[in-house]
N, C-alpha and C positions, 0 to 999 in steps of 0.2 A: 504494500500500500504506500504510493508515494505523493508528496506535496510540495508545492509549487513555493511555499514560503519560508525565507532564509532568516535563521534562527542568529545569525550572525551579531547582529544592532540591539539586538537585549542582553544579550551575553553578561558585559558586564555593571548592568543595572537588575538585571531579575535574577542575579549568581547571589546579592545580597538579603535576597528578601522570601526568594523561591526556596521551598524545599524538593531537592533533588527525585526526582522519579527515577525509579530502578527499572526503564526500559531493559536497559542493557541484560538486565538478569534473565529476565521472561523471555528474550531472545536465546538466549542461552541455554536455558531450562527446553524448548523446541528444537533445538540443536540436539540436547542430550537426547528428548525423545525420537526425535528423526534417525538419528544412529542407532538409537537402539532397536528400530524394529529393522534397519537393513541388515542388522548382522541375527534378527531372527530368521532371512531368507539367504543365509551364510550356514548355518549349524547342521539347519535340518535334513544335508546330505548329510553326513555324519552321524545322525541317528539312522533315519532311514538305510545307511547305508550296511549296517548291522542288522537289518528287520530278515527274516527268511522270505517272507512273503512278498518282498520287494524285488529282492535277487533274484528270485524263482521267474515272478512277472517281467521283470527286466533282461533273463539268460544273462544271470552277472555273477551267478553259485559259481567258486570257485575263478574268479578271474580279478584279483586282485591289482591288475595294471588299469583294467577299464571302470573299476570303483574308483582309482586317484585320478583317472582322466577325469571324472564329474567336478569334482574340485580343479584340477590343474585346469582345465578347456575356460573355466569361470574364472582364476586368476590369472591365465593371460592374458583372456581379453578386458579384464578389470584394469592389468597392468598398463594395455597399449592406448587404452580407452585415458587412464590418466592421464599419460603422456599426452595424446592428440587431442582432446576436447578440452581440458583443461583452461586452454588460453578462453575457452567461451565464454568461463566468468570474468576474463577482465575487458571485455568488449561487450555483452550484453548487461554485465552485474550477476551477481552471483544469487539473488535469490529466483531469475527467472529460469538460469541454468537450471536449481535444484528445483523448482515444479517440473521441466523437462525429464529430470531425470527419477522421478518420481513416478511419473507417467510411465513411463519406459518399462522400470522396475515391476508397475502392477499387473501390467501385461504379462510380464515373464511368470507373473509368479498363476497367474489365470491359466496360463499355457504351460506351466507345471504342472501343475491338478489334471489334465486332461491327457498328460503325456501318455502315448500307447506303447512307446518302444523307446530303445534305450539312443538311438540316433536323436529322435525328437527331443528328448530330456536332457542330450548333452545343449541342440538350439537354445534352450531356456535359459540354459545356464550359461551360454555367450550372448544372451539378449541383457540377461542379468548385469554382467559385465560391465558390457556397454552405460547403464543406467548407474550400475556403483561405481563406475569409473568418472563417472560426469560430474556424480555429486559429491563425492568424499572430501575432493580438494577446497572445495566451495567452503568448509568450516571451519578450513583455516583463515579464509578470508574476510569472513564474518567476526571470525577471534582478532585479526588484527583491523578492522577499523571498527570494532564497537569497545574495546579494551586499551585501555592503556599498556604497556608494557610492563608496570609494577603488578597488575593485579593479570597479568597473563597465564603464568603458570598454573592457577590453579583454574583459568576459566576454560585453558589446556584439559587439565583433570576432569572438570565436568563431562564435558561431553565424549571423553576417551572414556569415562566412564559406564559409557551404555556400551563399550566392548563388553565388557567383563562384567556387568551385573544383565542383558541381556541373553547371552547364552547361559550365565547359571539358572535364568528363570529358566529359558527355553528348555533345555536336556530333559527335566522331568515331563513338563507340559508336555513337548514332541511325543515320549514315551507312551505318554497316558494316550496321548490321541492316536496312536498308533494302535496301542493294543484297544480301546477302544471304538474304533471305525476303521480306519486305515490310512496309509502313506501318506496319499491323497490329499487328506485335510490337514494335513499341516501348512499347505501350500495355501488351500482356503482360507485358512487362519491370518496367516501371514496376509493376505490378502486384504481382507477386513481389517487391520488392525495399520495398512498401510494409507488407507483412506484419512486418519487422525493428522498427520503430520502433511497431510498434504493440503488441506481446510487450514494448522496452522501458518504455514510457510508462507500461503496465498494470502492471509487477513494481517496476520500482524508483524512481519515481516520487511526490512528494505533492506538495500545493498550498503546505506550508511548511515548513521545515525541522524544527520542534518536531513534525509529525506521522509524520517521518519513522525508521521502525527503525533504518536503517544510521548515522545519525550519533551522533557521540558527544559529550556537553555541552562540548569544549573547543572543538571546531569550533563548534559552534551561539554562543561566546562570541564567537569570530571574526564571525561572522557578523552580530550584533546591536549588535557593540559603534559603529557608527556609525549606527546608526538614530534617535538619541532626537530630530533634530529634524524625522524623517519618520512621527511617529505609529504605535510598539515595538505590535507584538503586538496586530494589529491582530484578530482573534479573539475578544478580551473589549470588543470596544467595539458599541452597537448600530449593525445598518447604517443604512446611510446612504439614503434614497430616489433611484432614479434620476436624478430633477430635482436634488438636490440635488450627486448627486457628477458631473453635466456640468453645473454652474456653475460647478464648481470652475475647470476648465480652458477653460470656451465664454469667458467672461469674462476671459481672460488673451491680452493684444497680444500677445507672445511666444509663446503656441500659435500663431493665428495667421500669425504668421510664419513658423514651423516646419511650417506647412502648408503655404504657398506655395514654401519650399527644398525643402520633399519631393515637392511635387505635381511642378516642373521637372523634379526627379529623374528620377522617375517616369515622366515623358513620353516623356525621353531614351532611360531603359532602355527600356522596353514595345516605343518604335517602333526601336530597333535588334534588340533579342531578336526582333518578328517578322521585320524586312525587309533584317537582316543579309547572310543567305544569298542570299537573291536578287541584292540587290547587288553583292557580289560574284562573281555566277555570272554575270549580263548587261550589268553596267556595268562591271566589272574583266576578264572574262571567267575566272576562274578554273573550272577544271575540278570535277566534281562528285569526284570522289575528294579535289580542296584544299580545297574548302567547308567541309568537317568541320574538320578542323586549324584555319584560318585564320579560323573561326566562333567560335574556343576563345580566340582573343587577348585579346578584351577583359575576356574574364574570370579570362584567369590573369595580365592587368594590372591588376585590378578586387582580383583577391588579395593582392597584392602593397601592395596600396595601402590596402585597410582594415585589414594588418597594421599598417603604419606611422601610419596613423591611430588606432589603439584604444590605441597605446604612449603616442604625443603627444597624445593626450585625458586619459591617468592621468599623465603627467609635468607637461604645461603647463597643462592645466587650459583651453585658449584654443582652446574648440570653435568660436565663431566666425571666429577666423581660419584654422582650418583648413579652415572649409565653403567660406569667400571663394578662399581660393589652389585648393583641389578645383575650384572650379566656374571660375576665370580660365585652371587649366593643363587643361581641358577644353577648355572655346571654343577657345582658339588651336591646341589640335592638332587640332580635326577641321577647323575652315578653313584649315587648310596641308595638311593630306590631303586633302583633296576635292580640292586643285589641286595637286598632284605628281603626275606622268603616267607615273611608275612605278608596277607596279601594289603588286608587295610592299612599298616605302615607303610608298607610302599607305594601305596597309593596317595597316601596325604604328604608322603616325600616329595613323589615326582609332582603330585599338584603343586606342595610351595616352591617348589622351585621353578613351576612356568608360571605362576602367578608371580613372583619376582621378577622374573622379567618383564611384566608391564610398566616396572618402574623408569623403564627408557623413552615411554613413550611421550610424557608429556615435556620430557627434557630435549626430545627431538623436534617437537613442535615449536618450542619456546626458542630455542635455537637458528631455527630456519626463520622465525618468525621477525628475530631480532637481526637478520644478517640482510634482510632481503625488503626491499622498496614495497609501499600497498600497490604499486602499480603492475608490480610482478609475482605477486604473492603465490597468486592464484595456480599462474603456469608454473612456478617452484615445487608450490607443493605436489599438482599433479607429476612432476617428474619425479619429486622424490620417492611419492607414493609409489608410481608405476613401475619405477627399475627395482624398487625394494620390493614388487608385489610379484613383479617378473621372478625374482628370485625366487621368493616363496611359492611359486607356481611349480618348480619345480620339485619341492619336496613331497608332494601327496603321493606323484608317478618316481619320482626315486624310492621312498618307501616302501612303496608297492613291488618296484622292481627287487629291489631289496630283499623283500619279504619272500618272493618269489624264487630267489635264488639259496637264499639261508634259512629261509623257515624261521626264522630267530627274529624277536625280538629285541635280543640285547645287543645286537649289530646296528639297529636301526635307534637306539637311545645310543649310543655311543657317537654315532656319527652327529647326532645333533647336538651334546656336550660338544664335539669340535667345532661345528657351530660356532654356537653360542660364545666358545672361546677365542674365535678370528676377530668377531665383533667387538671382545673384550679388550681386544689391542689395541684398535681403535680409539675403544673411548677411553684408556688410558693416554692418550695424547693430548682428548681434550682436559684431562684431569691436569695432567704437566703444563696446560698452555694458561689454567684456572680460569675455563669457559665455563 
């Protein structure tokens, strides 16, 4: 919802007298929920992908390359999708992007429920792509022109937040709707529950705070008063040529680098989010009614953990050191859980140690947020997302292949401990540089 009157000439006569509206939060609070139902149309191959009745339907019993293609086929074209559409938030504005891609998204998820065969259900899942690719970048863009820089890290946390508190909801939910109806309606689910964020995006929504009705010029003071050495009001300046604003960040060791901590990331999450369940349903033997629940740990440890991260990113300032101890108190719990022969210890092992690694995320965002112009924001973040997501694309189908050749699970935790510990090099740099 956008208006035509500039809040500029009351600034600073109604900064005195107004009390500040918390536009900026209720935007953000739509942010958290808009992320959280796309990664409920992320999880539910992953449960699904465990169901017998699904495999059976699909000719996928026993083919464990063409269950990580479901996920891999949806994170490449997520990845290329960032990369390439990305620049459309800084040309159209980023919340027209994200009704686009919204749109997109509910189609896919209509034409998931209806899939006959397993060719059409990989479509779904490169239509999906397409649609998370378009709008993921967009909330970084939204973070940096309705937030200051001081109160960023944690406004980071919120809405990385609906990673990891909406698949812990999902895992059981999925489960329950499976065993009672089938596969099917989880996609329906997802579907209805995607129409909410899309009413709010369209009503209370704009690409800046100055275009926005509901705020009031004391908040918008709030909001600007630390901008001046990330180029204020960026609206009156001409754009920038695409070439010119991915120089800005192609050219930067420190993007870079922030690619290679996010792509580990990446890898880690992807090949757990599809091949969780399964694991523990053949290699733990836990029962399909535990699967649910015990699918949910590492993301209501992943909560827990980018809360404590978004606090310690706005207090200490020392994003590098917290990407380094995230990715060191990873490694070591999931190679002490792969070898404890209990099953529930090892299960809340390997859970806290991928729920500590969520602590990289809001220190990634904050980073990129603070190194990069609002006029390039947009196309940054889709690149960083896309190459890191490209990575991660391929760990559902290496697992797989993996799995395929070893039988073993403990080959397939091991390689992502090494992971996880490339990444760790990394963000000891930014730790040594005291980013």
């Amino acid at each position: 919802m956008n208006n035509d009157y500039d809040l500029s000439d009351n600034v600073s006569f109604s900064s005195s007298v107004q009390k500040p509206t918390k536009q900026r939060f209720f935007v953000l609070s739509i942010l958290f929920l808009s992320l959280s139902v796309i990664y409920l149309d992320r999880v539910n191959i992953s449960i699904i992908a465990a169901n017998t009745h699904f495999l059976t339907e699909m000719g996928l019993a026993g083919k464990p390359v063409y269950i990580g293609l479901l996920m891999s086929m949806f994170l490449i074209t997520y990845g290329i999708s960032n990369v390439i559409l990305s620049p459309i938030g800084d040309f159209i504005g980023p919340r027209k992007a994200m009704l686009i891609a919204y749109l997109i998204i509910s189609v896919s998820l209509i034409l998931g429920g209806i899939s006959s065969f397993f060719g059409f259900l990989i479509g779904t899942r490169i239509l999906l792509g397409v649609g998370e690719g378009l709008y993921y970048p967009m909330q970084n863009t939204f973070v940096k022109n309705w937030f200051p820089p001081r109160e960023r890290g944690r406004a980071n946390t919120a809405w990385i937040l609906g990673q990891s508190l909406s698949p812990a909801i999902a895992m059981p939910i999925f489960t329950w709707i499976i065993a009672a109806y089938s596969w099917r309606y989880t996609f329906y689910f997802s579907f209805a529950l995607s129409l909410l964020p899309l009413l709010l995006i369209y009503f209370f929504t704009s690409n800046t705070p100055r275009e926005n009705k509901f705020i009031n010029a004391r908040e918008l003071a709030i909001i600007e008063e630390d901008h001046s050495d990330e180029g204020k009001a960026p609206q009156v300046k001409e754009k920038a040529s695409l070439l010119a604003r991915t120089k800005i960040y192609l050219t930067s060791a420190y993007f870079w680098m922030l690619v290679i901590i996010f792509a580990s990331n990446s890898m880690l999450s992807w090949g757990v989010v599809t091949w969780l369940p399964t694991y523990l349903n053949t290699e733990r033997g836990f029962s399909w009614g535990n699967v649910g629940w015990v699918s949910s740990l590492p993301f209501i440890f992943g909560l827990l953990f980018k809360i404590i991260s978004g606090i310690a990113v706005d207090r200490t300032g020392k994003k590098g050191m917290i990407m380094l101890i995230s990715a060191l108190l990873c490694a070591t719990a999931i190679f002490c859980g792969v070898n404890i022969d209990n099953n529930y210890l090892a299960a809340i092992m390997i859970s806290f140690g991928i729920g500590a690694s969520s602590m990289q995320l809001p220190c990634v965002f904050t980073l990129l947020q603070g190194m990069v112009p609002g006029e390039a924001i947009s196309s940054a973040a889709g690149a960083l997302n896309g190459m890191a997501v490209g990575f991660g694309a391929l760990s559902p189908v290496m697992i797989g292949f993996t799995l395929s050749l070893t039988h073993n699970f403990h080959a397939v935790m091991y390689l992502l401990v090494a992971i996880v510990m490339t990444g760790a090099m990394f963000a000891g740099i930014f730790a040594m540089k005291r980013l």
